[in-house]
N, C-alpha and C positions, 0 to 999 in steps of 0.2 A: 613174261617169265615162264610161260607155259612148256618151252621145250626144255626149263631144268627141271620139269615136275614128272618127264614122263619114266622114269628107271628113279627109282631109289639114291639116296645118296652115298657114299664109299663109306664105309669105316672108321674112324681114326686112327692115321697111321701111327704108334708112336716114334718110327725110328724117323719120320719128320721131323719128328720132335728134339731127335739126338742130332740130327744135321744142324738143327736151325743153333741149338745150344753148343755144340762143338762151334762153328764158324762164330758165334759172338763171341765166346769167351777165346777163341783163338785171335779175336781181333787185338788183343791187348800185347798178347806176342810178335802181332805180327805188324802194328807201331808202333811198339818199342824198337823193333830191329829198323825201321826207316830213318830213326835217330844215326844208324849206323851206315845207310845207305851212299853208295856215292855217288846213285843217279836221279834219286829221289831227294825232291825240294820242300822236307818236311818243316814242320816249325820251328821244334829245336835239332841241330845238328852236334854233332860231337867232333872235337879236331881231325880223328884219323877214321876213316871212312872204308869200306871195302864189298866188291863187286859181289862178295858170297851170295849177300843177303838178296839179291837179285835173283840171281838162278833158284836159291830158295823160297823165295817168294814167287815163281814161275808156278812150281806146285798147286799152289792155295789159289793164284789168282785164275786160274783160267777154270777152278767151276765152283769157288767157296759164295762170292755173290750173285753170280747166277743160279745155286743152289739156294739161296735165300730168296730169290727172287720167284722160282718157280713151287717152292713152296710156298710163297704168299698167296700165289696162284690157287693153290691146292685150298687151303684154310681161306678165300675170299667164296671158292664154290660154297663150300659150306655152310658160311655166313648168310651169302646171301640166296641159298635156300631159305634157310631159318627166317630170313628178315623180308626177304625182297628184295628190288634195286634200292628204294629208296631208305628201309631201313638198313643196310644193308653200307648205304653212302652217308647216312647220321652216324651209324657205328666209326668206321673210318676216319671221319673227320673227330670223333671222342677219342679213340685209341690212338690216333695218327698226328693229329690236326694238335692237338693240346698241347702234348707233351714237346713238337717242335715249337710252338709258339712261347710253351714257359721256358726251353733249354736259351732259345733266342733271347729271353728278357734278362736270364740271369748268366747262365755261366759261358754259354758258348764264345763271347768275347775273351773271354781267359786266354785259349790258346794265341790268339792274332797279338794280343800284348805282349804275353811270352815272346811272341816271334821276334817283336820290334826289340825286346829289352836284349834279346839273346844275339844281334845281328849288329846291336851298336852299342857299346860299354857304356856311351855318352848319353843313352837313351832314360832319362830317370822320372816320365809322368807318370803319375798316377794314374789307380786302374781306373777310377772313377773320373779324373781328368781325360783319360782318353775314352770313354764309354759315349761319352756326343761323337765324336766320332767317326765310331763305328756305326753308330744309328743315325748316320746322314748317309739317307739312299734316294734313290731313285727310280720310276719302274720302267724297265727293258725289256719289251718282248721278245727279241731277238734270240735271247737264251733259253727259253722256254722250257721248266715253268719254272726257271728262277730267276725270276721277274724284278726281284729288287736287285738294283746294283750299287756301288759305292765304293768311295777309295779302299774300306778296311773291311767291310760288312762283307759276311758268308756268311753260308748254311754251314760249313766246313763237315765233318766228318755224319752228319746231317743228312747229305745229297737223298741217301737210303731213302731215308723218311719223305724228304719232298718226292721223289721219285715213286716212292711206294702208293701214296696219298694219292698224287696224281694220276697215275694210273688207275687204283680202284675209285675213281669218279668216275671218269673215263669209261668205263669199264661197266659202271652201273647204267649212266645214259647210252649203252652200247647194246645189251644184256636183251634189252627189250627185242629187238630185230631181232636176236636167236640165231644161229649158227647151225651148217648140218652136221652136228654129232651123231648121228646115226649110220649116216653114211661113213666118215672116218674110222669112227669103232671099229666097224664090220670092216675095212680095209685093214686096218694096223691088225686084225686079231687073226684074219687070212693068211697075212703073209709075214714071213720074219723079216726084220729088218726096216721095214716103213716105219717103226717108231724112233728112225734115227733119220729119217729125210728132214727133217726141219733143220738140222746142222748145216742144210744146204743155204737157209735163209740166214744162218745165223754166220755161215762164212760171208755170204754175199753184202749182209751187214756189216761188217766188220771193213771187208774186203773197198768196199762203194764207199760208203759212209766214214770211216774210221773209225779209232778207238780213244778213248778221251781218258790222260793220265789219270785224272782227278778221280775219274769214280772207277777205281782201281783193274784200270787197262780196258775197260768195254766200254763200247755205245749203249747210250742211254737207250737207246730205240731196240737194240738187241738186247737190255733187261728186260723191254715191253713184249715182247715175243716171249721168254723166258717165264714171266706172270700169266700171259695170257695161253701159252700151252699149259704151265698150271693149272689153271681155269679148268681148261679142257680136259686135260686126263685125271681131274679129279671127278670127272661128270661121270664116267661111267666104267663098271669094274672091266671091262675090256682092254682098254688103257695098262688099267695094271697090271694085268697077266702077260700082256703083250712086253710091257717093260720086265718084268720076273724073266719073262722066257728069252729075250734079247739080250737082258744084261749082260751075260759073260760076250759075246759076241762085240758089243758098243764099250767093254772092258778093251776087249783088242784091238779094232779098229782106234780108238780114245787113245792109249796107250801107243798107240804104234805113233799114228800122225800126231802126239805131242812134243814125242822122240824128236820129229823130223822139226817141229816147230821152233822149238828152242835155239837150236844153231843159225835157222833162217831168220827169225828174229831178231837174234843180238848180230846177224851181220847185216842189216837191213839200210844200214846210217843214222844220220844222228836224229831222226824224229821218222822213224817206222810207224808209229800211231797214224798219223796222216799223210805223210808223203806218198804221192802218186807214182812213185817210180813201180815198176814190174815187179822189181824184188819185195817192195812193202807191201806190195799189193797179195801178192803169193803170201809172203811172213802171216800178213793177218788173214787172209782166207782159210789159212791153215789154223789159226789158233781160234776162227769161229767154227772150224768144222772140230777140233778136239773139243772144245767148251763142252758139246750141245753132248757128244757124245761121251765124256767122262760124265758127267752130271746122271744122265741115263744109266752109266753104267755103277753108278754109285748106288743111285735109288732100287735099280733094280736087281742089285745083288744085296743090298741089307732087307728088301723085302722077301720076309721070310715068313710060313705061315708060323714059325715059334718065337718070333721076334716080339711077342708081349708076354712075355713072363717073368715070375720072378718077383711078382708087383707087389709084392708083405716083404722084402727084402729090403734092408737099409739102405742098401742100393738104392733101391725104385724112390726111398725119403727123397736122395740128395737129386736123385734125376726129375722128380717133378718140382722140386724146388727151385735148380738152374730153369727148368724151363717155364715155369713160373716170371724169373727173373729176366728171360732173354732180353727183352725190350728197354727196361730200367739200365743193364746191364750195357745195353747197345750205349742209351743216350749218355750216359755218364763216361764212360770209360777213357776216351780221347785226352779229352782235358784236366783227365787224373795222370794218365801217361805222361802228357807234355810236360806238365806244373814238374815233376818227378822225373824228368827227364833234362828238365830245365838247372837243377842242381845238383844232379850226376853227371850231365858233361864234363863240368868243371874241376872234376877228379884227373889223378895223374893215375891212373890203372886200363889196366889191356882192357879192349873191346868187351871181352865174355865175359869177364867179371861189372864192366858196367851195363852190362846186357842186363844181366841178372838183377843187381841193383835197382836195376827201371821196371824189369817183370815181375819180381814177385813184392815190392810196396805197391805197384798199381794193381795188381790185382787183388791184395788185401783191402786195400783203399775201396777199389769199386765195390765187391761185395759186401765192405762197412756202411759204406754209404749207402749201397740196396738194402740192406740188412735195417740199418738202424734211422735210415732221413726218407727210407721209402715206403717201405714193404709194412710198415706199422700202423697208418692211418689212413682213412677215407682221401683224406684232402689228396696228402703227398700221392697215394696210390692212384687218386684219378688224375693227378696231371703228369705222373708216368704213364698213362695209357695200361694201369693194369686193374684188372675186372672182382668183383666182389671184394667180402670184408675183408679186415685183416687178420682175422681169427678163421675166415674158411679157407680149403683147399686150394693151393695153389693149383 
């Protein structure tokens, strides 16, 4: 760990903080509207279906998870300054490790029921008749690291969490060897524009390897890149300036080639994710070189040096409160969406009014349930993966 001890460590960014809380709490928006989707095999579906929701989800997907992933990056340097590798991978597995293992014991089956009750009228077992189940697994290394497999069993809206975990392990046994940050620094802080060549690895990801529906259009291997340049440009304040000073720049290149992305996508044929043909292969080259470079251009145009103020402001209550919450708020939400969506299909009303129907009881719902089965005790709080009392600052 000697070469993360030699430069001090960054600051606390807070507008990380407004990313990582905007993209959770926009997660409950943005499956409620896959209800509505007509290309997307969500859990519950609704009769009439429409292609909107797709182009509008183009937006969010190409940098809202890769934005969470590359701030994990940021918040693991920091970590594991404080701790080490090793406390560093106990932390991880307390914050990370727990709270997927207790969502897994209790409520994560929820949605997969839902799915089956909502797919056939005929369908009438109970939850707890079908919960054997779903917990008949078996372990697959081929999918790595989601190792257990089985007829009904998933991580389901989870993957985050497995993916997150696995990586900062990963990441701790990695740590040790050290990396040349020094050399990079001094590179990206010379010249503009080198803090957007990793877009290059993150097309050729996408591009080679493909993009996998399920964890919302990217390659699990290109969120690992995403965390571990995290990592990196949290090590050293060069990084950030370098990203301050490039943003507007990785705004327009991002911008331009997303333009081009979206039309070469959606004419790509019927599974662009993976198909080898030249046009899918372009489609997603294209949409790992926008990712890499929206994301950049996001972080480094809200890093501002005025961007922490305000902080005795009512405001600053409810925004360290959300970010307080991100976590609880991630694991819960899904299978309040579904359950809530599972008997608002069943209405005779146009799309937008059942849109709304399904957005604003789930998001009362989640924040009840962070509010009132989380956020209040020891126990509940540590198997949400969230840090001190209940009575101290969020």
């Amino acid at each position: 760990m000697t070469d993360t001890e030699r430069r001090p460590t960054v600051d606390r960014r807070p507008e990380l903080d407004a990313i990582r809380t905007l993209v959770v709490v926009g997660l409950v928006f943005f499956h409620a509207a896959l209800v509505f989707d007509e290309n997307d095999d969500f859990y519950v579906k609704n009769a009439d279906t429409t292609g909107v929701t797709t182009v509008i989800a183009g937006f969010a997907v190409v940098w809202a998870m890769p934005a969470l992933f590359l701030i994990a990056g940021f918040g693991s340097w920091h970590s594991m300054a404080r701790r080490g590798p090793g406390g560093f991978a106990r932390e991880r597995l307390r914050r990370l490790g727990v709270p997927l293992l207790f969502a897994i014991l209790t409520f994560l089956p929820v949605p997969v029921w839902l799915r089956l009750k909502a797919a056939d009228p005929s369908y009438h077992e109970s939850y707890l008749a079908f919960l054997p189940k779903f917990y008949t697994v078996h372990l697959d290394l081929k999918d790595f690291p989601f190792v257990l497999r089985g007829d009904y069993f998933e991580t389901g809206h989870l993957w985050f969490v497995v993916l997150l975990l696995t990586f900062s392990l990963l990441l701790a046994l990695a740590v040790r060897k050290g990396f040349p940050r020094e050399t990079l620094a001094r590179a990206t802080a010379a010249r503009r524009g080198v803090v957007l060549l990793p877009a290059l690895a993150t097309s050729a990801i996408c591009a080679g390897i493909g993009m996998e529906e399920a964890f919302a259009g990217w390659s699990r291997w290109a969120y690992l890149l995403f965390f571990l340049c995290g990592f990196l440009l949290a090590s050293d304040e060069r990084f950030r300036l370098a990203m301050r000073r490039d943003g507007l720049l990785a705004a327009i290149v991002g911008g331009a080639v997303f333009l081009v992305t979206g039309p070469v996508l959606l004419t790509a044929g019927d599974d662009p994710f993976t198909a080898m043909t030249t046009h899918a292969i372009v489609a997603r080259a294209l949409f790992g070189l926008a990712g890499w470079c929206v994301v950049v251009a996001i972080l480094g145009l809200l890093d501002r040096p005025n961007t922490d103020r305000g902080s005795g402001t009512p405001r600053s209550g409810i925004y360290r409160y959300l970010a307080g919450a991100a976590l609880p708020i991630y694991v819960l939400h899904q299978p309040i969406v579904v359950a809530v969506a599972y008997g608002v299909v069943r209405w005779n009303a146009p799309i937008l009014v059942k849109y709304l129907a399904i957005v604003v009881p789930s998001l009362a719902l989640t924040l009840a349930a962070y509010e009132f089965l989380v956020r209040r005790t020891r126990v509940t709080r540590f198997l949400f993966g969230m840090r001190g009392s209940p009575h101290g600052n969020e």
